[in-house]
N, CA, C and O atoms as a Tinker XYZ file with bonds, in Angstrom:
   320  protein
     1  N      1.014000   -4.897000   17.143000    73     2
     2  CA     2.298000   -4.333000   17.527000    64     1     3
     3  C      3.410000   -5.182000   16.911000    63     2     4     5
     4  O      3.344000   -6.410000   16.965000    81     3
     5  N      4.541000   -4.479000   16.263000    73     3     6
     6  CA     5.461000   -5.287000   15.904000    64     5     7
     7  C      6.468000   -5.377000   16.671000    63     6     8     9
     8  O      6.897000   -4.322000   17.138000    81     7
     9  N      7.169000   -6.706000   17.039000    73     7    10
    10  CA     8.154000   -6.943000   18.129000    64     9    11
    11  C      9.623000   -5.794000   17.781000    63    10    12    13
    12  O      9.612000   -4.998000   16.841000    81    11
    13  N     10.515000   -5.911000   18.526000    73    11    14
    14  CA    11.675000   -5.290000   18.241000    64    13    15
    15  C     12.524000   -5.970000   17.075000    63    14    16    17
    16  O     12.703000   -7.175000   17.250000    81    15
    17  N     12.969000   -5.535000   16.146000    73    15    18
    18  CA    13.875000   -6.048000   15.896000    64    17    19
    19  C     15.565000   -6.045000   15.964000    63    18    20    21
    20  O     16.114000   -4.944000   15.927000    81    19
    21  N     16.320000   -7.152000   16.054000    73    19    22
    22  CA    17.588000   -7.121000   16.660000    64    21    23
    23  C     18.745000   -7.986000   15.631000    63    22    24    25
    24  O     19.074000   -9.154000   15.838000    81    23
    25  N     19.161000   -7.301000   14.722000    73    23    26
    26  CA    20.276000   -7.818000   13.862000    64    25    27
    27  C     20.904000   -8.933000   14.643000    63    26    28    29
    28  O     20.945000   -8.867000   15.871000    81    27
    29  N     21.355000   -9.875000   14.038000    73    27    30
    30  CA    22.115000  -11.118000   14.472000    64    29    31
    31  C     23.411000  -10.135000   14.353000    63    30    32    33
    32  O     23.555000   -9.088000   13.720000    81    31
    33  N     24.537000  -11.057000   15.424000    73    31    34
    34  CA    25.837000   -9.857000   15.662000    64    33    35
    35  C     26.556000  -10.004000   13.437000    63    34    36    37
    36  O     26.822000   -9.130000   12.612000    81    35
    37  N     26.567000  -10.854000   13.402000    73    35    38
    38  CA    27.157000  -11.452000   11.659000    64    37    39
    39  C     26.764000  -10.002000   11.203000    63    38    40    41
    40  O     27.686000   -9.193000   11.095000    81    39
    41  N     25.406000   -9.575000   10.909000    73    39    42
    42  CA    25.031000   -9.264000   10.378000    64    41    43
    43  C     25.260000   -7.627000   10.687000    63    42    44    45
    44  O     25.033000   -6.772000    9.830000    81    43
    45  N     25.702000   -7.345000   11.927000    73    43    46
    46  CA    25.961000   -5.854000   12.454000    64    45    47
    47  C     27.289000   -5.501000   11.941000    63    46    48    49
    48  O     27.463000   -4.397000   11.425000    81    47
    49  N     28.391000   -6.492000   12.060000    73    47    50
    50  CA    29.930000   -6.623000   11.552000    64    49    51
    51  C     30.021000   -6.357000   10.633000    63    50    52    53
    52  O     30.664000   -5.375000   10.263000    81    51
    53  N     29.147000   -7.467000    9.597000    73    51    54
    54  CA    29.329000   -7.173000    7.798000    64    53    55
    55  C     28.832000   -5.816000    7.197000    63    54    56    57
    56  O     29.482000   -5.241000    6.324000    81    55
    57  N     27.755000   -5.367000    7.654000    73    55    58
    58  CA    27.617000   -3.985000    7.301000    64    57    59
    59  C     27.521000   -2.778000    7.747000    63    58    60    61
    60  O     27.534000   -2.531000    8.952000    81    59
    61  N     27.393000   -1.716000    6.660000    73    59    62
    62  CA    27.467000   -0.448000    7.169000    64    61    63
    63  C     26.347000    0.059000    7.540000    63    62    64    65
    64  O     25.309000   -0.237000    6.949000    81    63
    65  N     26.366000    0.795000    8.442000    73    63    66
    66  CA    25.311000    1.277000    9.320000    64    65    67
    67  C     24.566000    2.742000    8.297000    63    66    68    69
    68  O     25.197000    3.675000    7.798000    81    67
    69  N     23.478000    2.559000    8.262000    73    67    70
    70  CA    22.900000    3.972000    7.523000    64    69    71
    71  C     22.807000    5.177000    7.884000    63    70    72    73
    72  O     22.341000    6.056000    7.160000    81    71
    73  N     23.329000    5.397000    9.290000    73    71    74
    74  CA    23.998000    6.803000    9.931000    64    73    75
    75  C     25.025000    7.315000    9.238000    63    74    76    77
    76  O     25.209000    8.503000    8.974000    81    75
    77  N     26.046000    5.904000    8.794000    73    75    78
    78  CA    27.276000    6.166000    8.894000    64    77    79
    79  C     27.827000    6.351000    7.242000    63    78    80    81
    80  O     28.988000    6.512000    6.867000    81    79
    81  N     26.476000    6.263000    6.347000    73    79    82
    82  CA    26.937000    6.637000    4.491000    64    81    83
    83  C     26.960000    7.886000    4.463000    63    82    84    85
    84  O     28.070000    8.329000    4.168000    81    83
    85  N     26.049000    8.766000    4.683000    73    83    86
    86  CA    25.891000    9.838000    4.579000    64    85    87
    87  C     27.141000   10.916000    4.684000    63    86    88    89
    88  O     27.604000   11.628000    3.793000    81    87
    89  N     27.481000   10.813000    5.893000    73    87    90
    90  CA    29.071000   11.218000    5.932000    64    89    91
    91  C     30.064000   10.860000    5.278000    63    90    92    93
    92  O     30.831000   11.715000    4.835000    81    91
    93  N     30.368000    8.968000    4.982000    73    91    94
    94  CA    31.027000    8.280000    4.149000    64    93    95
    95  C     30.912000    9.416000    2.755000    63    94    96    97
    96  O     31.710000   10.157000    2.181000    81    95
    97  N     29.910000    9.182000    2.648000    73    95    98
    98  CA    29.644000    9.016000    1.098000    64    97    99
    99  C     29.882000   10.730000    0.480000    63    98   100   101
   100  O     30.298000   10.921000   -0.662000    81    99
   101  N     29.462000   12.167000    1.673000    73    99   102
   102  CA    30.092000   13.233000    1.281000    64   101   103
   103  C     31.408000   13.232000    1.010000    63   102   104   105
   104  O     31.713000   13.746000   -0.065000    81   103
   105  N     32.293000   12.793000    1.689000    73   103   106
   106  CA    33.618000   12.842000    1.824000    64   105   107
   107  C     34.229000   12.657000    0.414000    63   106   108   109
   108  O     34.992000   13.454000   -0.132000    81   107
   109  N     33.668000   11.201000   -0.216000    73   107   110
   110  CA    34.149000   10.543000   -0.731000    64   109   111
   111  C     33.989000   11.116000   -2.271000    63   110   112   113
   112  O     34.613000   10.640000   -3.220000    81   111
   113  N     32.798000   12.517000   -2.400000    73   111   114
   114  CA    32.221000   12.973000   -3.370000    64   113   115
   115  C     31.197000   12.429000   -4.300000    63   114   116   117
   116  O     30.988000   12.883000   -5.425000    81   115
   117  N     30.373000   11.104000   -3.585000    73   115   118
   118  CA    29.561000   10.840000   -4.124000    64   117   119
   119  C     28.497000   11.167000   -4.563000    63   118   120   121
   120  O     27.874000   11.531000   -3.565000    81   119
   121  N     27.822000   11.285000   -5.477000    73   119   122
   122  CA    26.362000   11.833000   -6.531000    64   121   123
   123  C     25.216000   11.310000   -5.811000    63   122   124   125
   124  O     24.492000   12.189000   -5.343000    81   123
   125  N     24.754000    9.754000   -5.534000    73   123   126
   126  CA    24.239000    9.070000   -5.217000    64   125   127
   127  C     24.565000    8.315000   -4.238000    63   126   128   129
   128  O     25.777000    8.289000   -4.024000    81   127
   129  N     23.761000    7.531000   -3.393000    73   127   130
   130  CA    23.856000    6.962000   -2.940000    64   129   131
   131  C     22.321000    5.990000   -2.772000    63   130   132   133
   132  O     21.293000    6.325000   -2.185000    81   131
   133  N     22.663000    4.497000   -3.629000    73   131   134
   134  CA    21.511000    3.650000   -3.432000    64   133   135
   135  C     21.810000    2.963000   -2.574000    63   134   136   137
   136  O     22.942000    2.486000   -2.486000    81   135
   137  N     20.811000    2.730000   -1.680000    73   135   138
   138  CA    20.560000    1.484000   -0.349000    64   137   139
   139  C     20.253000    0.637000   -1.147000    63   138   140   141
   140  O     19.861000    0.977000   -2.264000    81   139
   141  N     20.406000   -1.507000   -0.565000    73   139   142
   142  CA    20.434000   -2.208000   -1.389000    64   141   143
   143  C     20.761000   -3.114000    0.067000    63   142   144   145
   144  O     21.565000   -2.850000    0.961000    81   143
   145  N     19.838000   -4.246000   -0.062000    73   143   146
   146  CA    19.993000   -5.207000    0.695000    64   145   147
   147  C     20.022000   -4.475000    2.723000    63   146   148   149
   148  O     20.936000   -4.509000    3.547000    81   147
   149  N     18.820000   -4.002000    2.811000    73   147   150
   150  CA    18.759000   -3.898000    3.972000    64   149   151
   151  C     17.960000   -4.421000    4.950000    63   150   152   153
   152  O     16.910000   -5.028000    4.740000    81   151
   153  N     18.694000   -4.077000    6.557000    73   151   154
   154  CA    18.512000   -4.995000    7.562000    64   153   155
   155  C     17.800000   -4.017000    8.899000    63   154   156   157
   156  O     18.464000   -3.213000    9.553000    81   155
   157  N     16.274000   -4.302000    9.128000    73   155   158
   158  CA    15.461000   -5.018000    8.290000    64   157   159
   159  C     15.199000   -4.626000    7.105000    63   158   160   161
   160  O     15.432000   -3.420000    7.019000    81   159
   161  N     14.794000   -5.101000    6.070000    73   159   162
   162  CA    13.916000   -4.923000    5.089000    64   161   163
   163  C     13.014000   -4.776000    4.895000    63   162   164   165
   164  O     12.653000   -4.280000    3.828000    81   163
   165  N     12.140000   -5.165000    5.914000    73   163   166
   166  CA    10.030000   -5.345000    5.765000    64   165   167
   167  C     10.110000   -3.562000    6.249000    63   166   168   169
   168  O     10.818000   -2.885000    6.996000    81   167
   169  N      8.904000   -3.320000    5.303000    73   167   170
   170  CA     8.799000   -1.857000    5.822000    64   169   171
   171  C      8.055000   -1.360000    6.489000    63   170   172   173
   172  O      7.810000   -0.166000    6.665000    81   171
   173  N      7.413000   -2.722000    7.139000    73   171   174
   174  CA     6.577000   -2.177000    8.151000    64   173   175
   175  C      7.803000   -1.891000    9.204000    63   174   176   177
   176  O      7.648000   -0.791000    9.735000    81   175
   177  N      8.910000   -2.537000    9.624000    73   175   178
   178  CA     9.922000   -2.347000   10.602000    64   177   179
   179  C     10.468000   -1.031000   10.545000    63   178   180   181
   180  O     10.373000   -0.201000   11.450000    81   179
   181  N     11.214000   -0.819000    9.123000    73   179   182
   182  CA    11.519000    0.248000    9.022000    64   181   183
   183  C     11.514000    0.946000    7.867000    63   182   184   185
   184  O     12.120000    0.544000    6.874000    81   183
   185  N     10.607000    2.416000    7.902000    73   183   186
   186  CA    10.344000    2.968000    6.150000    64   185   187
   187  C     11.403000    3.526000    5.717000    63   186   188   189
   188  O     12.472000    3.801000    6.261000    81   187
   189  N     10.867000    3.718000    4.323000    73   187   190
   190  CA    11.945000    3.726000    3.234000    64   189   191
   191  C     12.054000    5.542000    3.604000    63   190   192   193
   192  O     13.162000    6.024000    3.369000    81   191
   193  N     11.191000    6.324000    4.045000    73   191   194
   194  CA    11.707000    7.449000    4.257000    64   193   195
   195  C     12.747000    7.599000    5.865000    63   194   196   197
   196  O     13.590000    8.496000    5.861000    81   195
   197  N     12.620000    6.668000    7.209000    73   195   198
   198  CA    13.345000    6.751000    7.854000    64   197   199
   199  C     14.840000    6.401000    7.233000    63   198   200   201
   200  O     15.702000    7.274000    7.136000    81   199
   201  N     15.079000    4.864000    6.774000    73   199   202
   202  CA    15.959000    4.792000    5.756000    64   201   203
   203  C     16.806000    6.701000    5.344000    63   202   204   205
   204  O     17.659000    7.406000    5.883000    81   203
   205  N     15.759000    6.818000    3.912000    73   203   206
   206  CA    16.662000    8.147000    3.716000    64   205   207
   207  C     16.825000    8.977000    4.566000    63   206   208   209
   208  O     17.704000    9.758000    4.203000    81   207
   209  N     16.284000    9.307000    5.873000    73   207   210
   210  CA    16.840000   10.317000    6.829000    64   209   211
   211  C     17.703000    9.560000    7.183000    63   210   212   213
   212  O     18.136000    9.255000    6.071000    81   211
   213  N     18.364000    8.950000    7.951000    73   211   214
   214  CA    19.465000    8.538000    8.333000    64   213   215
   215  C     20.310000    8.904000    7.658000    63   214   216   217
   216  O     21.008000    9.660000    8.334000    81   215
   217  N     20.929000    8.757000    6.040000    73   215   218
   218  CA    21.697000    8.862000    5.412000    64   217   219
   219  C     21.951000   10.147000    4.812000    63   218   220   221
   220  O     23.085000   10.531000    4.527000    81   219
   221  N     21.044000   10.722000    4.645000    73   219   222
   222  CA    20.936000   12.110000    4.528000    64   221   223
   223  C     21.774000   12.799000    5.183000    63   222   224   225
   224  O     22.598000   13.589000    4.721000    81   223
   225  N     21.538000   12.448000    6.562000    73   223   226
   226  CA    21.976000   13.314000    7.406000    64   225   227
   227  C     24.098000   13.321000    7.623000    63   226   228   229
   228  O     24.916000   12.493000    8.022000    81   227
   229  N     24.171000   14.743000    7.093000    73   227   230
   230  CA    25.181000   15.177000    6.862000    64   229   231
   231  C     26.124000   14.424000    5.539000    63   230   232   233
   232  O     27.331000   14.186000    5.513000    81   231
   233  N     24.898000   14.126000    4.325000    73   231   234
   234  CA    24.895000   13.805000    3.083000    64   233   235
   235  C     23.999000   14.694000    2.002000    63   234   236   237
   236  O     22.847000   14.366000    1.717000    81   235
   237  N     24.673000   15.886000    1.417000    73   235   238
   238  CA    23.969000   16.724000    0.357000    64   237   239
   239  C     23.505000   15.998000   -1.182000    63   238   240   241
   240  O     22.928000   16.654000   -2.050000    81   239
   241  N     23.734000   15.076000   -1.281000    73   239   242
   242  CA    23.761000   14.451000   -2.812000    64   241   243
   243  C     22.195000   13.539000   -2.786000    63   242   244   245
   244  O     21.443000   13.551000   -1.811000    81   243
   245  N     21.985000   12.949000   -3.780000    73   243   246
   246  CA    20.963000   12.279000   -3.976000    64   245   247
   247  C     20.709000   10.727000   -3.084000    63   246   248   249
   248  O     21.460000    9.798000   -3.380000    81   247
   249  N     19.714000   10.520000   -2.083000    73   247   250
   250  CA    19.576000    8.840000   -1.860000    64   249   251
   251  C     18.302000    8.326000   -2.483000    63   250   252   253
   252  O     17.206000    8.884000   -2.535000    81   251
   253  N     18.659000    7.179000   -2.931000    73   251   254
   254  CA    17.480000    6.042000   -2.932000    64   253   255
   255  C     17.361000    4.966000   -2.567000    63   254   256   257
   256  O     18.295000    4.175000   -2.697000    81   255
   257  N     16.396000    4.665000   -2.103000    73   255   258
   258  CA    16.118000    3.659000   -1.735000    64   257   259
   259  C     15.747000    2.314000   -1.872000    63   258   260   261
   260  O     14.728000    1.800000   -1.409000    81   259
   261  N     16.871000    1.618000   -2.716000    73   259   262
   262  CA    16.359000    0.302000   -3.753000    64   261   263
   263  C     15.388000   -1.020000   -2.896000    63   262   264   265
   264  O     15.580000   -1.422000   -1.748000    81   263
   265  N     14.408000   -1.458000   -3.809000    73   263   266
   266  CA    13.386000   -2.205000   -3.541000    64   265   267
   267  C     13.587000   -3.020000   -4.569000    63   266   268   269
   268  O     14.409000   -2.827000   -5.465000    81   267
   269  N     12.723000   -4.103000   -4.453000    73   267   270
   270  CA    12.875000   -5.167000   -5.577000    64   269   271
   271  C     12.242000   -4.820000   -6.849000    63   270   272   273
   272  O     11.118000   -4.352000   -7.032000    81   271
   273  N     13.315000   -5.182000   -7.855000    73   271   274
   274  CA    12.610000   -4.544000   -9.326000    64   273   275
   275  C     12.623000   -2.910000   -9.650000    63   274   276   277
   276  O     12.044000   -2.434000  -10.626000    81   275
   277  N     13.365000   -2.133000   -8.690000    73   275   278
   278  CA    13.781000   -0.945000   -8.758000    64   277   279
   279  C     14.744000   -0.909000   -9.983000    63   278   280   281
   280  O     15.797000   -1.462000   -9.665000    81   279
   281  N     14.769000   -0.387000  -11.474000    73   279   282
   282  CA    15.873000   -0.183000  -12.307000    64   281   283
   283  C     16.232000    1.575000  -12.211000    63   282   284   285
   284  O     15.525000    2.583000  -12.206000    81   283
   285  N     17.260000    1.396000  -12.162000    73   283   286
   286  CA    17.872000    2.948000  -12.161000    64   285   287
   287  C     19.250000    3.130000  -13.396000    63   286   288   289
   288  O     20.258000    2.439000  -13.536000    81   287
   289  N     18.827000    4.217000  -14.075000    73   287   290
   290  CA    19.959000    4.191000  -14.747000    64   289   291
   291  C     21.752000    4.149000  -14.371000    63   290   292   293
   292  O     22.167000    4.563000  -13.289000    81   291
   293  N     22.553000    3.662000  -15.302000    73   291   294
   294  CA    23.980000    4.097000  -14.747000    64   293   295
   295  C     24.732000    4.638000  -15.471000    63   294   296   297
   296  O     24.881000    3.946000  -16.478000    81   295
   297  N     25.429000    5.728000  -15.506000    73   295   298
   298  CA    26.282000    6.441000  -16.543000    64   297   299
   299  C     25.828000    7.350000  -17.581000    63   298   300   301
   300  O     24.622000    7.551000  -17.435000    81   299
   301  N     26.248000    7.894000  -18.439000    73   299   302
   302  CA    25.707000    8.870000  -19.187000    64   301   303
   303  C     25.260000    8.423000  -20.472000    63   302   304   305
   304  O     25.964000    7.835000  -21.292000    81   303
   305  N     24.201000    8.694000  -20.590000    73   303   306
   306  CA    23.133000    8.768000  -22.167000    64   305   307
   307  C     23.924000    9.399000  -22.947000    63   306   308   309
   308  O     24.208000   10.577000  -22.728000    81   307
   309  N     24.501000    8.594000  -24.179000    73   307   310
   310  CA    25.214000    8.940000  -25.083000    64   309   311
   311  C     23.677000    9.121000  -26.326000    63   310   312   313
   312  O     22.605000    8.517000  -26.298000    81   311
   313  N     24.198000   10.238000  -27.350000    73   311   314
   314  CA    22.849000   11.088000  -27.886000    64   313   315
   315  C     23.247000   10.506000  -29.441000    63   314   316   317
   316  O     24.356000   10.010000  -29.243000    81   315
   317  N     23.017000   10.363000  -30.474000    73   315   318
   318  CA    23.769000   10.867000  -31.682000    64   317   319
   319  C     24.409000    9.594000  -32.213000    63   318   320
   320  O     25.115000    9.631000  -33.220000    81   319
């Protein structure tokens, strides 16, 4: 069984909650949205698909879920 886990308060202040991008991030007209440095991190605590439901929710655009050594492109592939 894994114990509960409970963010130190520092750590609740400094960031944004993953309920709370999804909405952010429609508003704002974002494409994407990558997670990056999350609390917890071990995935036995919490998976990378709970992760994207949270943010999803009432977010139509793309999430991912960055892990270590994850490369993702940025900007547009110029051809020619």
């Amino acid at each position: 069984m894994v114990a509960a886990y409970t963010a130190a308060p520092m750590m609740e202040i400094s960031h944004t909650d993953a309920t709370e991008l999804g909405p952010l991030a429609e508003r704002a007209g974002v494409e994407t949205v990558v997670l990056s440095h999350l609390v917890p991190g071990a995935i036995n605590l919490v998976s990378d698909a709970t992760w994207h439901a949270k943010v999803q929710r009432g977010y139509s655009g793309r999430v991912v879920v960055g892990r270590d050594l994850v490369r993702l492109p940025v900007g547009r592939v110029r051809r020619g």
